[in-house]
C-alpha positions in Angstrom: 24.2 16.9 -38.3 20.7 16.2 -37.2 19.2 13.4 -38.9 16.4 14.0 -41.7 13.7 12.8 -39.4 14.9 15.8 -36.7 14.8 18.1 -39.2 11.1 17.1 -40.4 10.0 17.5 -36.9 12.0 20.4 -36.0 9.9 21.8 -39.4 6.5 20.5 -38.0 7.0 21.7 -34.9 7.2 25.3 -36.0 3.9 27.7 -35.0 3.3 28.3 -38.5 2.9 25.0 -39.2 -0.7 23.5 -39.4 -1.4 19.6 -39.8 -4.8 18.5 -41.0 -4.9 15.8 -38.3 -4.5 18.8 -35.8 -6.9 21.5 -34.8 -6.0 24.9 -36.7 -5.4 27.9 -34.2 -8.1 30.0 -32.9 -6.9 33.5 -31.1 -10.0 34.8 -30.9 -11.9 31.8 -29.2 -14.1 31.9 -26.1 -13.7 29.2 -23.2 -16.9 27.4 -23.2 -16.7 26.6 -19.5 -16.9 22.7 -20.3 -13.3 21.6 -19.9 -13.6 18.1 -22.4 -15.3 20.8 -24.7 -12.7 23.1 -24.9 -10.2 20.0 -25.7 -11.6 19.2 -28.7 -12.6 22.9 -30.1 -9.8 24.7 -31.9 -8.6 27.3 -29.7 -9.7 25.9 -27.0 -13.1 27.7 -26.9 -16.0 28.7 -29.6 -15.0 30.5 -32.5 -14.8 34.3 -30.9 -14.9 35.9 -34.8 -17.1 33.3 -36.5 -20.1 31.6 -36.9 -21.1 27.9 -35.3 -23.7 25.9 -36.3 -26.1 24.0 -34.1 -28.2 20.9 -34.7 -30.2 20.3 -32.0 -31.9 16.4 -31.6 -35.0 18.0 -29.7 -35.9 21.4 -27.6 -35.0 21.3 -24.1 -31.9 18.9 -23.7 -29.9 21.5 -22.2 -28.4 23.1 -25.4 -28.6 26.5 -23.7 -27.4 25.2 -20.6 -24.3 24.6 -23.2 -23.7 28.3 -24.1 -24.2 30.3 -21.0 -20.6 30.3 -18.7 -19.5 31.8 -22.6 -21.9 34.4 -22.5 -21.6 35.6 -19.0 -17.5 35.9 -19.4 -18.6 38.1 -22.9 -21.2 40.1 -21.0 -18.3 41.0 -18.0 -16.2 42.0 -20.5 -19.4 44.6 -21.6 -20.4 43.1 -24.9 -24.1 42.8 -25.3 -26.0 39.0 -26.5 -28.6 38.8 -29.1 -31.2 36.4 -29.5 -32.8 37.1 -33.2 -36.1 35.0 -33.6 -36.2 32.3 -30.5 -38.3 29.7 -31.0 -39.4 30.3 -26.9 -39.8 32.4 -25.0 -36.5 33.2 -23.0 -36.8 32.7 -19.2 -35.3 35.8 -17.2 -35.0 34.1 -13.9 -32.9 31.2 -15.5 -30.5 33.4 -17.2 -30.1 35.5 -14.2 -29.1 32.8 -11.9 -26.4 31.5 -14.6 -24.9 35.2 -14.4 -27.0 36.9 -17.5 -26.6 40.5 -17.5 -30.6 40.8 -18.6 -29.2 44.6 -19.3 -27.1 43.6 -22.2 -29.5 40.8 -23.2 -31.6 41.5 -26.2 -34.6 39.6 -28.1 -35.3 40.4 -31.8 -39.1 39.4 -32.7 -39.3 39.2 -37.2 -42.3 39.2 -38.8 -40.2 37.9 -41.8 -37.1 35.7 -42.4 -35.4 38.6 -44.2 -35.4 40.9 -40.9 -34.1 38.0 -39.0 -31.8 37.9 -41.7 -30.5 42.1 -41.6 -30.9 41.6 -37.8 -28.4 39.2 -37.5 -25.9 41.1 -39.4 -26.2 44.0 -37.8 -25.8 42.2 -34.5 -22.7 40.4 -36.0 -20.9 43.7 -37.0 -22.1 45.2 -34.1 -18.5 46.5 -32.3 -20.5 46.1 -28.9 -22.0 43.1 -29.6 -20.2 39.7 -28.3 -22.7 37.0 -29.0 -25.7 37.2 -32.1 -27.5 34.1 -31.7 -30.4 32.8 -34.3 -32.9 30.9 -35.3 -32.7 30.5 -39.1 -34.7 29.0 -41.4 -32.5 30.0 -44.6 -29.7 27.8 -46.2 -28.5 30.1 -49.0 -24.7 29.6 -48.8 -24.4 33.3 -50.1 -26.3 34.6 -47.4 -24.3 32.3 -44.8 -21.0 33.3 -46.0 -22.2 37.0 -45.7 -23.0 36.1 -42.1 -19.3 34.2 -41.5 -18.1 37.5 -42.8 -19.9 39.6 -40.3 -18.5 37.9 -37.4 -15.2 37.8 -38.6 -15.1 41.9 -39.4 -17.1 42.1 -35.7 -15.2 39.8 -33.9 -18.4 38.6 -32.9 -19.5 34.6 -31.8 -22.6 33.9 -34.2 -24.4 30.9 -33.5 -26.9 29.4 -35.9 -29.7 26.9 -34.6 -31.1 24.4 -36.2 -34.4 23.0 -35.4 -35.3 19.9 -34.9 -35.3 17.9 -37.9 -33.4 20.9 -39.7 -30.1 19.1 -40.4 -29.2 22.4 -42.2 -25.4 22.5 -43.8 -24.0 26.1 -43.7 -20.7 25.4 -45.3 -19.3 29.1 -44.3 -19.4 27.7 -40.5 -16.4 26.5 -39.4 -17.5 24.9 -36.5 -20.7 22.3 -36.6 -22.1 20.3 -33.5 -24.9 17.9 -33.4 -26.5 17.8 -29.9 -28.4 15.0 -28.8 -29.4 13.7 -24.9 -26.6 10.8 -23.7 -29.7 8.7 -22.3 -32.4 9.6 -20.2 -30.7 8.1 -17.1 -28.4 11.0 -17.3 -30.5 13.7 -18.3 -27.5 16.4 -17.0 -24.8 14.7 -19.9 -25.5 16.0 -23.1 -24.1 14.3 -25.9 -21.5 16.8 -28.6 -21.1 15.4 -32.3 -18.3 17.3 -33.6 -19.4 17.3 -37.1 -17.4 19.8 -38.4 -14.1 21.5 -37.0 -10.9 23.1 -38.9 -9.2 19.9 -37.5 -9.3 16.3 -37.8 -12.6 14.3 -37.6 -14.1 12.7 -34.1 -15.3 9.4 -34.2 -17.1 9.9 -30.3 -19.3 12.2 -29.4 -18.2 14.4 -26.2 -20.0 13.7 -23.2 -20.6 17.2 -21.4 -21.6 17.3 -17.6 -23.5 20.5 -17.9 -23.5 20.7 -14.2 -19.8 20.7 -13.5 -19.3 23.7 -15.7 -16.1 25.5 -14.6 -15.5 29.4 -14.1 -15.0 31.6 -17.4 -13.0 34.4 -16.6 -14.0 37.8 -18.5 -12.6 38.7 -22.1 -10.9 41.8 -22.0 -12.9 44.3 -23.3 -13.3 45.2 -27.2 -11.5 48.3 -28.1 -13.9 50.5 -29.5 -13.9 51.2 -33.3 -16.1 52.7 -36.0 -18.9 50.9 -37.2 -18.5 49.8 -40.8 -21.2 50.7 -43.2 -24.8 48.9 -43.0 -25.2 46.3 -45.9 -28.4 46.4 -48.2 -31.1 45.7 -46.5 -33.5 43.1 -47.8 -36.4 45.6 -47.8 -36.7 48.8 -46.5 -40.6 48.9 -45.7 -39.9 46.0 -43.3 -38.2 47.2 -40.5 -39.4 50.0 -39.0 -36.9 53.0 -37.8 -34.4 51.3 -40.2 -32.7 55.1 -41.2 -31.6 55.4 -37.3 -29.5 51.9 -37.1 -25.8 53.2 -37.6 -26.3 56.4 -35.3 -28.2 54.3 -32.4 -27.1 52.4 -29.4 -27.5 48.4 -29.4 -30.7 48.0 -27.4 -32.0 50.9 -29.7 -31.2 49.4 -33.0 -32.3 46.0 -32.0 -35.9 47.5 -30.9 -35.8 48.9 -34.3 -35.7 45.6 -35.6 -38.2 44.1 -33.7 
């Protein structure tokens, strides 16, 4: 008879077993092309079906340097990226050299915070959409739970970013990572606070080399499905050509938006 310490284990050790110390699984996760990264992330990857939250010390310390090998591998797989409401102006030739389809990449410009808001949703549940990212101002929990929702029913990887100074707090994200520069005398190692994970806390930040990113290899592609019915929209005599979203391709219905 195995002891009652075997059996324990033997119990533990089953798949369906999750231990709060432990990072939950993640089926749907995307490499981030950042090997210590990926150690620490459940699934190895960012959440492929849900949103992640980003709180960012100050512009320009390579946090978008941090996300591109995941959006290239989404983008061979031919799912489109969404930018709603960037602070900057994205620079073409630097996303084309790190292997950005600028055909499947797509810049949503609100006039208010509510179109940001109904463009992000419609990017989330978007069946061709693989990555919605945005610049929110908002921290209604409602309104962020609807958005957790939308990627999970889109199987889509939505990314919030915080400002600086924004500590912002979307509990409905079940991923959270403070970035911050390492020092200045390594301006290429960008320091990753894992503030919030379905997993056990880190008391170290991850140091990421964002030049020694490795390979992603493409996702295989989404099988096509319907598209579920539009939400309510915050206000109808804000986005223009709003009546044409569910019948229109992406780079149609995010122009719509814009």
């Amino acid at each position: 008879m195995p002891s009652p310490a075997a059996r324990l284990a033997a119990r533990l050790a089953h798949p369906a077993v999750w231990r709060g110390g432990d990072c939950a699984p993640e089926p749907a996760s995307v490499p981030t092309g950042f090997a210590a990264l990926d150690a620490v992330l459940p699934g190895g990857g960012w959440p492929g079906a849900g949103l992640t939250e980003m709180l960012v010390a100050r512009d320009g310390i390579g946090e978008i340097a941090l996300v591109l090998p995941a959006l290239a591998a989404l983008q061979r797989a031919r799912r489109d990226v969404v930018w709603i409401a960037p602070p900057h102006r994205p620079y073409a030739p630097a996303l084309a050299a790190a292997g950005i389809d600028l055909a499947r990449f797509h810049v949503v410009r609100c006039a208010r915070p509510d179109d940001a808001l109904w463009a992000c949703e419609q990017a989330l549940r978007a069946p061709e959409c693989g990555a919605a990212f945005a610049w929110l101002t908002t921290r209604d929990e409602r309104v962020l739970r609807r958005l957790q929702v939308a990627a999970r029913d889109g199987r889509t990887l939505g990314v919030l970013w915080r400002r600086p100074g924004d500590r912002g707090g979307a509990v409905a994200a079940p991923l959270r990572l403070g970035l911050a520069p390492h020092d200045e005398a390594h301006s290429r190692l960008l320091a990753v606070h894992v503030l919030k994970r379905r997993g056990g806390a880190l008391a170290r930040p991850v140091l990421v080399d964002l030049e020694a990113r490795c390979l992603v290899a493409p996702l295989p592609p989404a099988r096509p499905r319907p598209l579920p019915g539009a939400p309510r929209r915050p206000d109808p005599r804000t986005v223009a050509g709003h009546e044409a979203v569910r019948s229109t391709p992406m780079r149609h219905r995010m122009r719509a938006a814009s």
